[in-house]
N, C-alpha and C positions, 0 to 999 in steps of 0.2 A: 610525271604527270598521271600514268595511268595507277599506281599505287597510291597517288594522292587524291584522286578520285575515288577508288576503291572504300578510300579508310573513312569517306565523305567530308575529306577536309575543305573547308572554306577556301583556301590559296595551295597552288600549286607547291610543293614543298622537294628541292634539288636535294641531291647528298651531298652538295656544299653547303647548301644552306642547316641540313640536318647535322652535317659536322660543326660546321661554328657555332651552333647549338650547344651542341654536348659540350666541347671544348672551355665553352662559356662559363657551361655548367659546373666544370668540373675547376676551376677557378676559383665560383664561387663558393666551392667545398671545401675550397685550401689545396686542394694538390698541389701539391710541389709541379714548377713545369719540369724537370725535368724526369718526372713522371708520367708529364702529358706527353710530350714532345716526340716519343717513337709512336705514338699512336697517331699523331695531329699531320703526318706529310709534312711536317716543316723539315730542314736540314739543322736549322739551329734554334736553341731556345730562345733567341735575340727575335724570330719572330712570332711568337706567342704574345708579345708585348700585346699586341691588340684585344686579346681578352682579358688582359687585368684590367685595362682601361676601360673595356665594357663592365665587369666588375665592380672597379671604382666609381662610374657613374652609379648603379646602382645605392652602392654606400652612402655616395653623397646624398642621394634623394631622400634614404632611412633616414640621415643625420640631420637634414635641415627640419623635416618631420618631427624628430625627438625635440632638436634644440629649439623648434617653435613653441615648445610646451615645457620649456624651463621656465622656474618659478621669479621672474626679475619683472 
């Protein structure tokens, strides 16, 4: 709280919340998880899952965008 204050962030921001962040990020770059995976605190890649899924939501939202602007 006191560094998220500091930086005049609008919402308090945890170093979990700034991990799932990155993590997210780093998904939506392509890294391979098992790239992420010694850096993320997980034990196993099987829980990473939760950021591709955040990931693929993002996609789907790009895709329904695009395919709303196909020519039919």
């Amino acid at each position: 709280a006191k560094y998220s204050e500091e930086a005049k962030l609008a919402q308090s921001l945890s170093p979990h919340k700034l991990r799932h962040f990155l993590l997210t990020w780093l998904k939506k770059q392509g890294i391979d998880d098992a790239l992420i995976q010694p850096y993320s605190g997980h034990e196993s890649r099987k829980s990473l899952e939760v950021y591709s899924r955040l990931a693929i939501t993002d996609a789907q939202q790009e895709y329904n965008e695009v395919i709303n602007r196909f020519p039919i």
